[in-house]
C-alpha positions as a Markdown table, in Angstrom:
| # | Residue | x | y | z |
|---|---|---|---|---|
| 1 | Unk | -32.8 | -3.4 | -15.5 |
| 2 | Unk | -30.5 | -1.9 | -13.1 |
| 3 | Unk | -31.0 | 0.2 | -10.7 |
| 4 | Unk | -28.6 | 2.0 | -8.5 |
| 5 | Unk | -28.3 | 3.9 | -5.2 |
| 6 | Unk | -24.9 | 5.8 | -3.9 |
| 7 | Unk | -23.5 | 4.4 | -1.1 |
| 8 | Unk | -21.3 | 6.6 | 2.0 |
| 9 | Unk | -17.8 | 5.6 | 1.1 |
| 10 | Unk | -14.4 | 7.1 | 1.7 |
| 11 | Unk | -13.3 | 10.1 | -0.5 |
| 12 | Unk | -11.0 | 7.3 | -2.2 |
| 13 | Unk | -13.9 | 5.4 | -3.4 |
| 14 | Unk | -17.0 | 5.2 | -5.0 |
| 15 | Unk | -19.7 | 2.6 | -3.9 |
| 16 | Unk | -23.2 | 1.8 | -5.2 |
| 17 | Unk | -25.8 | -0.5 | -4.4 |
| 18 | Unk | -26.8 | -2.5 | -7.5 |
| 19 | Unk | -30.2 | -3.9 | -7.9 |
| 20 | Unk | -29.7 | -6.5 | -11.0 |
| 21 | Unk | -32.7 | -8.3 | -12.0 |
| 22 | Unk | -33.3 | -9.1 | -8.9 |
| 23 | Unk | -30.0 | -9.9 | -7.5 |
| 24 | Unk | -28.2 | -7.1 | -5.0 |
| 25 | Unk | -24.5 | -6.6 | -5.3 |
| 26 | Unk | -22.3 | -3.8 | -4.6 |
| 27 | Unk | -20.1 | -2.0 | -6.6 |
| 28 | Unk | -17.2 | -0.5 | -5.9 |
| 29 | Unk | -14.9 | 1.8 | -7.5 |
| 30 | Unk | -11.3 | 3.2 | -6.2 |
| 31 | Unk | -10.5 | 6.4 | -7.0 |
| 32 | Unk | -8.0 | 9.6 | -5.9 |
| 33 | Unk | -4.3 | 9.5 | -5.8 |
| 34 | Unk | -1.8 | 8.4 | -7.4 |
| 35 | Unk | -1.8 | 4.9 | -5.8 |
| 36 | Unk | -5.3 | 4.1 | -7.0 |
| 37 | Unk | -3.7 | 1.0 | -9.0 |
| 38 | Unk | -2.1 | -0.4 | -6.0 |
| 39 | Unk | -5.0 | -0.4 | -3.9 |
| 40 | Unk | -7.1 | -1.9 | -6.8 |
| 41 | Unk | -4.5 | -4.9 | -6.6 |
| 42 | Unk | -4.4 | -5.0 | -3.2 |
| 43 | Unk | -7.9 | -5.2 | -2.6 |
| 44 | Unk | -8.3 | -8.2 | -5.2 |
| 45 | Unk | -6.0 | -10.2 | -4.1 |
| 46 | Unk | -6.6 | -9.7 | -0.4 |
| 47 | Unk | -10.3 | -10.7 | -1.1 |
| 48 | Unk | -9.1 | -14.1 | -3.3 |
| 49 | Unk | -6.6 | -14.9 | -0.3 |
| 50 | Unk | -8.9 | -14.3 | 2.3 |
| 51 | Unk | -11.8 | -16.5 | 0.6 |
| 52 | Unk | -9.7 | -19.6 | 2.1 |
| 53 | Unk | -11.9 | -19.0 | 5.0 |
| 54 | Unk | -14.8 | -21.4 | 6.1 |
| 55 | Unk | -16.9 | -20.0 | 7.2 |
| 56 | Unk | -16.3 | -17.2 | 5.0 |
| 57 | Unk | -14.6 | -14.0 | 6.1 |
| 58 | Unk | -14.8 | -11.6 | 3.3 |
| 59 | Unk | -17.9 | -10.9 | 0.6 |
| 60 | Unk | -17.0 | -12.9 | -2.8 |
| 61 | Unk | -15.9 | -11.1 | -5.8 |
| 62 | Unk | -18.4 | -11.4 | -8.6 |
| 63 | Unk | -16.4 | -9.5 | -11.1 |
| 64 | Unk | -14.0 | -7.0 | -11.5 |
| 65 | Unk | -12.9 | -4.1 | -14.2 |
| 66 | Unk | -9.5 | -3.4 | -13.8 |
| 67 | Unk | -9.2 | -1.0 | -15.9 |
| 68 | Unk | -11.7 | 1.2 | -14.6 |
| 69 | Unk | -10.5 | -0.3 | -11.2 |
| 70 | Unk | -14.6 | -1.5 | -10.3 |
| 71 | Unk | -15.1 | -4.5 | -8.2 |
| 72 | Unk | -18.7 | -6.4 | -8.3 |
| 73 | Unk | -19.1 | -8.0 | -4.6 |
| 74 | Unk | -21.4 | -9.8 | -2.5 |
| 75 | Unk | -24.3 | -8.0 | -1.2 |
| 76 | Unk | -24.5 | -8.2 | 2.4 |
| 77 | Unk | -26.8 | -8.1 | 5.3 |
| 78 | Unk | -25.5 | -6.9 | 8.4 |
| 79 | Unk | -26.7 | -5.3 | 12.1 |
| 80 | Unk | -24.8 | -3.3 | 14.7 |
| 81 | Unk | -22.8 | -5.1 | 16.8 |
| 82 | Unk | -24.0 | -6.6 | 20.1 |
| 83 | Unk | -21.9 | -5.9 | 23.2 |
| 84 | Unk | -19.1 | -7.9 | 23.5 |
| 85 | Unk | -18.7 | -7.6 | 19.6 |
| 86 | Unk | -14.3 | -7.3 | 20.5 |
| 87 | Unk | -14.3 | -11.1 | 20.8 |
| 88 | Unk | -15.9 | -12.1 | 18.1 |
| 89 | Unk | -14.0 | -9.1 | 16.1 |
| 90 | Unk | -10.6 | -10.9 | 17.4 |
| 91 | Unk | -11.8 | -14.1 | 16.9 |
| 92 | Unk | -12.2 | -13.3 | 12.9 |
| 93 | Unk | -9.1 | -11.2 | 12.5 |
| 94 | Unk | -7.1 | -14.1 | 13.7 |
| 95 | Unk | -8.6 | -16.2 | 11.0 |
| 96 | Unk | -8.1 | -13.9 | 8.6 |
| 97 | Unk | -4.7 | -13.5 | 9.4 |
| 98 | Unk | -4.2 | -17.1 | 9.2 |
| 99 | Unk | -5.3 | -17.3 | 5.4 |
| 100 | Unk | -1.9 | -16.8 | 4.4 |
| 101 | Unk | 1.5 | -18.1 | 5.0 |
| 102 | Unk | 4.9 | -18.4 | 3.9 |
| 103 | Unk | 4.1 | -19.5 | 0.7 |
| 104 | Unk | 2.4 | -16.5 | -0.2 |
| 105 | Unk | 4.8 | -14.2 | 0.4 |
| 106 | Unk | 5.1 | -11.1 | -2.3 |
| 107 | Unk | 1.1 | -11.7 | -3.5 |
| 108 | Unk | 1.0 | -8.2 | -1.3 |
| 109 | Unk | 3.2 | -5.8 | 0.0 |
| 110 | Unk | 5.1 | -6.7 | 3.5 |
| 111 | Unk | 3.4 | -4.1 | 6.0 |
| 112 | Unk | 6.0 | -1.0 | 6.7 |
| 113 | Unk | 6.8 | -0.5 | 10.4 |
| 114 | Unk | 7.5 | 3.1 | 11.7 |
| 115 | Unk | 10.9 | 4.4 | 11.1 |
| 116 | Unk | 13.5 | 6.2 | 12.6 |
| 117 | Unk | 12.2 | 9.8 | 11.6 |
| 118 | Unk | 9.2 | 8.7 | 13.2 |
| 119 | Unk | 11.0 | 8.0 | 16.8 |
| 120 | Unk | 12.8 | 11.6 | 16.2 |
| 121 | Unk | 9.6 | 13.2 | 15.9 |
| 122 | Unk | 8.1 | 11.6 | 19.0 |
| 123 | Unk | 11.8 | 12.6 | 21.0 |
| 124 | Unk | 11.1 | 16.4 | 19.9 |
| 125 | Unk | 7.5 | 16.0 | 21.2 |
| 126 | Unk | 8.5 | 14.8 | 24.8 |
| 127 | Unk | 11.3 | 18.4 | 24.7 |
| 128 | Unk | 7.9 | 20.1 | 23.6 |
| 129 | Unk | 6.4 | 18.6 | 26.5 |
| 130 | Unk | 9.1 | 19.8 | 28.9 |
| 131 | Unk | 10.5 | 16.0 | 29.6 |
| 132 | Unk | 13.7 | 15.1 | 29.4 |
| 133 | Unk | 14.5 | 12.0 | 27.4 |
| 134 | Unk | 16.8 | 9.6 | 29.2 |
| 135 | Unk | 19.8 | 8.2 | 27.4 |
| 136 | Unk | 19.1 | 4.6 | 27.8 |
| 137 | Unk | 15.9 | 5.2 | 26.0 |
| 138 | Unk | 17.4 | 5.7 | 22.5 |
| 139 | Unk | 18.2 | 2.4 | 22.4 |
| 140 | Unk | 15.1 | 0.3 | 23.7 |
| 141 | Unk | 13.2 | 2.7 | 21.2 |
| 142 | Unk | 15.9 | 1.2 | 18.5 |
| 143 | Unk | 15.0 | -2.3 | 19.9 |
| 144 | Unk | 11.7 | -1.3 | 18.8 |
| 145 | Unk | 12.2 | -0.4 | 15.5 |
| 146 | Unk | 14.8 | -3.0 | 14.7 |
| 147 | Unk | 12.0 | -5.7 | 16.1 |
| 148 | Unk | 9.1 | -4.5 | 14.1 |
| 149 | Unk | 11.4 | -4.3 | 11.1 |
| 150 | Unk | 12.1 | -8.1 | 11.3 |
| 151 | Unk | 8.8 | -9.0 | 12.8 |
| 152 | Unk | 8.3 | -13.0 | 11.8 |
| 153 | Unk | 5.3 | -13.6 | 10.3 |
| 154 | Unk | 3.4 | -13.5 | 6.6 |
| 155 | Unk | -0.3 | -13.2 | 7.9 |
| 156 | Unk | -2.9 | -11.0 | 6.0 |
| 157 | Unk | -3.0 | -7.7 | 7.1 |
| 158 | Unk | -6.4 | -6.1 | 6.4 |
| 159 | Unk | -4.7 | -2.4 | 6.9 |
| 160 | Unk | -7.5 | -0.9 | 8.5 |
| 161 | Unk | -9.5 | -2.8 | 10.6 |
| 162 | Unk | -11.6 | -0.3 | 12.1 |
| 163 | Unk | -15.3 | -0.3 | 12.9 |
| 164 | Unk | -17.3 | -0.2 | 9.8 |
| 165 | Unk | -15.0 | -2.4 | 7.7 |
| 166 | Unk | -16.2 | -5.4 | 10.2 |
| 167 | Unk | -19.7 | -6.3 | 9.4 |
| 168 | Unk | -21.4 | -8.6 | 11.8 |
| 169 | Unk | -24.1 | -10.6 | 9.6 |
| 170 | Unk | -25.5 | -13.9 | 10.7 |
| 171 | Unk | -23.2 | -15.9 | 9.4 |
| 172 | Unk | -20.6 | -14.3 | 11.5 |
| 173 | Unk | -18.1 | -11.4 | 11.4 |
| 174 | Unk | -17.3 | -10.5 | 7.9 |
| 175 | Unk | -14.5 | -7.7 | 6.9 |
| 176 | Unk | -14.6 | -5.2 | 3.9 |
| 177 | Unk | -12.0 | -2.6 | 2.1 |
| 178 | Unk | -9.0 | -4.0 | 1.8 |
| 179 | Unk | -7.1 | -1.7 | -0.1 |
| 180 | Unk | -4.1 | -1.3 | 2.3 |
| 181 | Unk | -3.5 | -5.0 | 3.1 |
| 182 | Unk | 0.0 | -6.2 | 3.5 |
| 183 | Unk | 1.6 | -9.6 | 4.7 |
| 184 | Unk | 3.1 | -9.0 | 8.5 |
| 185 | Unk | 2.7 | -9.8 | 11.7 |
| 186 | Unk | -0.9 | -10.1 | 12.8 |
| 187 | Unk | -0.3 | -8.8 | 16.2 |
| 188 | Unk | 0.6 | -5.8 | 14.8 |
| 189 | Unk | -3.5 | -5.5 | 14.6 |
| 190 | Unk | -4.2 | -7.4 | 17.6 |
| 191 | Unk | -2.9 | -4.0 | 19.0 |
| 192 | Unk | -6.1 | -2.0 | 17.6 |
| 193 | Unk | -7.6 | -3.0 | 20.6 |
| 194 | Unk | -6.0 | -1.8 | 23.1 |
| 195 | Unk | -4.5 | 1.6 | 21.3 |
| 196 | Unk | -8.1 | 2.6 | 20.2 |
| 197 | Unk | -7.8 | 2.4 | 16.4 |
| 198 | Unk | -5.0 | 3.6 | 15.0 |
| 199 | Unk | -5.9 | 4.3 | 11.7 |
| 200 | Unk | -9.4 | 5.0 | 12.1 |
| 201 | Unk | -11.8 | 8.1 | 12.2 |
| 202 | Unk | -13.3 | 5.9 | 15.1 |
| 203 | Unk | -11.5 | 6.3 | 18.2 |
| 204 | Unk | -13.0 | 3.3 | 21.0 |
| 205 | Unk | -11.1 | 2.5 | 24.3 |
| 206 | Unk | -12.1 | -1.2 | 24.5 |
| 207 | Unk | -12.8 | -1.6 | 28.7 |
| 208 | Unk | -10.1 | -3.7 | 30.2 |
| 209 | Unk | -12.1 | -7.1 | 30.9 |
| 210 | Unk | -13.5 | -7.0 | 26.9 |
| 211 | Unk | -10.1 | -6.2 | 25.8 |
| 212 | Unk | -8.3 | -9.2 | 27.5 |
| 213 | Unk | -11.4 | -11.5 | 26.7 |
| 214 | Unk | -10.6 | -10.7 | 22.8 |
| 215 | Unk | -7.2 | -10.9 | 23.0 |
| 216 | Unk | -7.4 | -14.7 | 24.4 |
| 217 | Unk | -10.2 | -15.2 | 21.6 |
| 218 | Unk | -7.6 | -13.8 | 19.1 |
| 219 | Unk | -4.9 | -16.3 | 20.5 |
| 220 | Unk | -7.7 | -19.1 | 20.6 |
| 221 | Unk | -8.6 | -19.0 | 17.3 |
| 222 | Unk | -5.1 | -18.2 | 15.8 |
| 223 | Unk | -4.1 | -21.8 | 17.2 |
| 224 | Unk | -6.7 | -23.6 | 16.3 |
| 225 | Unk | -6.4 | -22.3 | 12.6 |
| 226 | Unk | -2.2 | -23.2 | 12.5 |
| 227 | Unk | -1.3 | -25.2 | 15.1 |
| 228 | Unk | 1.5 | -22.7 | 16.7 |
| 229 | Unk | 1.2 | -19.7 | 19.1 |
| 230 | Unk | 1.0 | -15.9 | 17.9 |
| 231 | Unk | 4.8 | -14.5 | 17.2 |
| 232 | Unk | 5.8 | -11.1 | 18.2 |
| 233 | Unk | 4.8 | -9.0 | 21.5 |
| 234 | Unk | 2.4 | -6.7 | 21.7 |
| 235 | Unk | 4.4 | -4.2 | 23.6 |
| 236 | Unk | 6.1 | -3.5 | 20.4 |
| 237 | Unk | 3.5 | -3.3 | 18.3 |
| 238 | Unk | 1.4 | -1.3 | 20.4 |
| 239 | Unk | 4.7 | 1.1 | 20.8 |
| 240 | Unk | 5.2 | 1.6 | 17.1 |
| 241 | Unk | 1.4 | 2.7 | 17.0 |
| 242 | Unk | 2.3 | 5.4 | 19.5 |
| 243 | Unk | 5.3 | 6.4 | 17.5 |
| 244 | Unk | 3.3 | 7.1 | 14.2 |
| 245 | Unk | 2.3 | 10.8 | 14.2 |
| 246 | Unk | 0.5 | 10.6 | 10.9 |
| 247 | Unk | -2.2 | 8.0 | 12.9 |
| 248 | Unk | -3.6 | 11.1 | 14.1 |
| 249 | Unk | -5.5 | 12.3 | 10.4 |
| 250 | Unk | -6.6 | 10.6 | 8.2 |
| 251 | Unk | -5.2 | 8.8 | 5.4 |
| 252 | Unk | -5.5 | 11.0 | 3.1 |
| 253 | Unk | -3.5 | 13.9 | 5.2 |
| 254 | Unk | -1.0 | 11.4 | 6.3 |
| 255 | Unk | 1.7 | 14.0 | 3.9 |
| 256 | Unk | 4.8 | 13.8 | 5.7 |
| 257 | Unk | 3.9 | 16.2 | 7.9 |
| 258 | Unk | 5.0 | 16.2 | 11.9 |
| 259 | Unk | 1.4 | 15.9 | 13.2 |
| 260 | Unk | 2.7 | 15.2 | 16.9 |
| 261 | Unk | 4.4 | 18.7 | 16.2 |
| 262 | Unk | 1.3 | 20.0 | 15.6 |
| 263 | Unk | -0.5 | 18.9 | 18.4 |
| 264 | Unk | 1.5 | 21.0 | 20.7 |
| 265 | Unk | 0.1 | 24.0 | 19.1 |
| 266 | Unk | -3.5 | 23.4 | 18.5 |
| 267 | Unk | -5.9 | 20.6 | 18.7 |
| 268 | Unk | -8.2 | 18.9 | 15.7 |
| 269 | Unk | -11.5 | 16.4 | 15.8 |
| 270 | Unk | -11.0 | 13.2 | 13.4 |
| 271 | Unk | -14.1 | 11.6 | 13.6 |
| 272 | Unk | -15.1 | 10.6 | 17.0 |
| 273 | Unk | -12.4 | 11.7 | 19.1 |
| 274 | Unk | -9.5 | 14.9 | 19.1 |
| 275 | Unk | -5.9 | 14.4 | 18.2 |
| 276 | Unk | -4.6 | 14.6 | 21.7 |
| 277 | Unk | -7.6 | 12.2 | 23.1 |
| 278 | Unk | -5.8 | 9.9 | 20.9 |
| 279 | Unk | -2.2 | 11.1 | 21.7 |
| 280 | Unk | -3.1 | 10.6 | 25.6 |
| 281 | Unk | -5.0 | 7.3 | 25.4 |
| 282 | Unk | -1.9 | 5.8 | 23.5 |
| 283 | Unk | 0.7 | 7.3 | 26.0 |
| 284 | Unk | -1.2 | 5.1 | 28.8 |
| 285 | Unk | -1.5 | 2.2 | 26.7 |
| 286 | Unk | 2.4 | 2.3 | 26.1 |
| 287 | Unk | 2.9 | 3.3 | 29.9 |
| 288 | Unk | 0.8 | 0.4 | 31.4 |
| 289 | Unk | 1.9 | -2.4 | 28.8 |
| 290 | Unk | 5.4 | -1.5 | 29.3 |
| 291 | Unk | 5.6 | -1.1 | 33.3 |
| 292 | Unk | 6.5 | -4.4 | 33.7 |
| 293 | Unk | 9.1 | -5.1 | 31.5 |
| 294 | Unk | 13.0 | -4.6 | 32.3 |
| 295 | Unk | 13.4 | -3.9 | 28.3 |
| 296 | Unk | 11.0 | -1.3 | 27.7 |
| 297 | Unk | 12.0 | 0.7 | 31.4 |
| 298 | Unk | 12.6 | 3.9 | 30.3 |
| 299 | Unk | 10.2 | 4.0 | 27.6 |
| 300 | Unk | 7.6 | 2.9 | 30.5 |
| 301 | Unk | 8.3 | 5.7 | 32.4 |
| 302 | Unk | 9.1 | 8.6 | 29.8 |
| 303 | Unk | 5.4 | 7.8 | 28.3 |
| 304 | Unk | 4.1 | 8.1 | 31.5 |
| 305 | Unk | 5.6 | 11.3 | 32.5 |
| 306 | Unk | 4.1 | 12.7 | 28.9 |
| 307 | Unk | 1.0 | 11.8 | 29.6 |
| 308 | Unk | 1.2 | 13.7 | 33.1 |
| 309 | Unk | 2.7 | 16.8 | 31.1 |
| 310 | Unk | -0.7 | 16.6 | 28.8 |
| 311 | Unk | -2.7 | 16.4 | 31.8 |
| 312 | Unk | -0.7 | 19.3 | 33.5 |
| 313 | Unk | -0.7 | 21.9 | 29.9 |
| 314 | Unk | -4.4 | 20.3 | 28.8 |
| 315 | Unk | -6.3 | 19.6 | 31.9 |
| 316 | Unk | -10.4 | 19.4 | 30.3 |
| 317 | Unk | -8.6 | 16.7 | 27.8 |
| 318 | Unk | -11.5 | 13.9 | 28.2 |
| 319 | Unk | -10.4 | 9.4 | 27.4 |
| 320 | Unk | -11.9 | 8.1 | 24.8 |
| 321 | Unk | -15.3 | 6.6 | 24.6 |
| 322 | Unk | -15.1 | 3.3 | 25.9 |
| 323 | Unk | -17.9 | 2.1 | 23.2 |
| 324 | Unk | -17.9 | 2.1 | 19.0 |
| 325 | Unk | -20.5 | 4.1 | 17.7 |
| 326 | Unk | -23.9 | 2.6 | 16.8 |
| 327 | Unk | -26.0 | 3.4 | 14.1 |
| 328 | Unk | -27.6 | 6.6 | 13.2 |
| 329 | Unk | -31.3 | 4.9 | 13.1 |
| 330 | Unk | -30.3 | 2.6 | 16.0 |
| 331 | Unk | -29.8 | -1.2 | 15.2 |
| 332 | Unk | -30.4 | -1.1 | 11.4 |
| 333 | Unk | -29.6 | -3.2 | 8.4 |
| 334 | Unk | -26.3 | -1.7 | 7.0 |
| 335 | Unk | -25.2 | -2.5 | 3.5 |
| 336 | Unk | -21.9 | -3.8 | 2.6 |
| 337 | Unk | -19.1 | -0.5 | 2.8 |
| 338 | Unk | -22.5 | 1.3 | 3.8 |
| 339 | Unk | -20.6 | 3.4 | 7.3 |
| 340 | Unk | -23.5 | 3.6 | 9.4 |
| 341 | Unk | -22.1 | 6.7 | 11.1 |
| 342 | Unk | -20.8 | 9.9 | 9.1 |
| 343 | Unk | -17.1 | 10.3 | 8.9 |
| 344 | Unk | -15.7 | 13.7 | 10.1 |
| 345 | Unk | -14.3 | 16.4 | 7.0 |
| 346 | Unk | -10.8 | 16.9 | 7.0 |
| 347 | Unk | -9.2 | 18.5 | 10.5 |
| 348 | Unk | -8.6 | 22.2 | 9.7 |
């Protein structure tokens, strides 16, 4: 007999828990849009590739329906994180982006930087803001955009590492929902850290001394699992974050729309934090990683005079928590894809 029991999932899928003559699995089901195929695929064959990891980094696939695009997985067991959870996070997304290699390029899509319509609508937010852009700055933001575009590297991408799709059992840091993974470069998700999570309802400001702790835990355990040091600089990475208005809704309103325009003229909640909370903490992140650097000079200092404008025009704008959610029943058992905290509705 089977028994079933609906599990919180993202409007784009459907997930039970499966009790099966005794065994627990989960199932999961991806629906909506027009790319439901594609993230079917995707999510297969990031699980197969990423199930070259020992200790094991991803729940095994006990069956799949591709036709109805269903996936039976591994049941899992996990608690809230404890404090200091960024290194351990770091830790496994560096071995999870060194499951793959050169020789697996094509088995997913290559991950698509920010493009140039992308940098004209952040130019037109900084004239909304009342700063001028200087000249030079065109073409370190072209640097940019050129660099991400031929970023070296074919490491597995999750697409969405965010809190809630990294489970913390006690076997270690295990991550779920893989249906936007893509082959890049893996720093360009080294960067959740420190710009707050991009592409997530949950908006954390990882304190300084965690964040640089989990960065040298990601570079740790990215050598020891190929030998070589992490390609690519996280000034750029954490730039094309900032660039990328449609990191400010969620996925499923990322429509071409200019949400950076939009937040100019009224303000939104995505799950834990507002659109210009976001906008504000990743104009400091840019301003501070940048400071230093003779290449990124006038981007350094034209994010940091934005940022001042938004504290000028928006001065009750709070940062962002420095701390991820915990559960809503404190530190509970959680079910694999279970979110232990309720994502927000779409912003109006």
């Amino acid at each position: 007999m089977t028994r079933l029991r609906r599990l919180t999932s993202s409007p784009r899928s459907r997930v039970w828990r499966a009790e099966m003559d005794g065994t627990t699995a989960v199932i999961k089901q991806i629906v909506g849009g027009t790319d439901a195929d594609l993230r079917f695929q995707r999510e297969v064959t990031a699980l197969r590739l990423a199930a070259r990891a020992d200790p094991p980094l991803v729940p095994e696939i006990l069956g799949t329906d591709p036709e109805h695009r269903i996936l039976v997985l591994e049941h899992l067991d996990a608690d809230d994180p404890a404090d200091g959870w960024a290194v351990d996070y770091a830790a496994a997304l560096a071995r999870l982006h060194a499951t793959t290699n050169a020789a697996d390029a094509g088995t997913l899509p290559r991950w698509s930087p920010p493009g140039p319509g992308d940098l004209d609508a952040f130019l037109r937010l900084a004239d909304r803001l009342g700063v001028t852009v200087p000249p030079t700055v065109h073409a370190e933001f072209d640097g940019v955009l050129d660099r991400l575009g031929h970023a070296p590297g074919n490491a597995l991408l999750h697409g969405d590492p965010c809190p809630g799709n990294d489970l913390y059992t006690r076997d270690g840091v295990r991550f779920v929902d893989f249906e936007q993974a893509a082959l890049g470069n893996g720093l360009t998700e080294l960067a959740y850290l420190r710009i707050a999570f991009p592409t997530c309802w949950c908006a954390a400001a990882t304190p300084s001394p965690l964040l640089h702790r989990a960065e040298e835990a990601y570079r740790v355990a990215w050598r020891a699992a190929t030998g070589a040091e992490p390609q690519g600089d996280l000034a750029d990475a954490c730039t094309g974050w900032l660039l990328r208005g449609d990191a400010l809704v969620e996925r499923a309103r990322r429509d071409g729309t200019d949400h950076l325009a939009r937040a100019t003229h009224r303000d939104w909640r995505w799950g834990t934090a507002t659109a210009r909370q976001r906008l504000l903490h990743r104009l400091g992140v840019v301003g501070e990683i940048t400071a230093d650097s003779a290449d990124f000079a006038g981007i350094g200092g034209l994010t940091a005079m934005m940022r001042r404008r938004m504290l000028d025009r928006w001065p009750t704008l709070q940062p962002l928590s420095p701390s991820r959610p915990s559960g809503h029943h404190g530190r509970q058992k959680i079910s694999i894809f279970r979110r232990s905290w309720n994502r927000s509705r779409n912003p109006p």
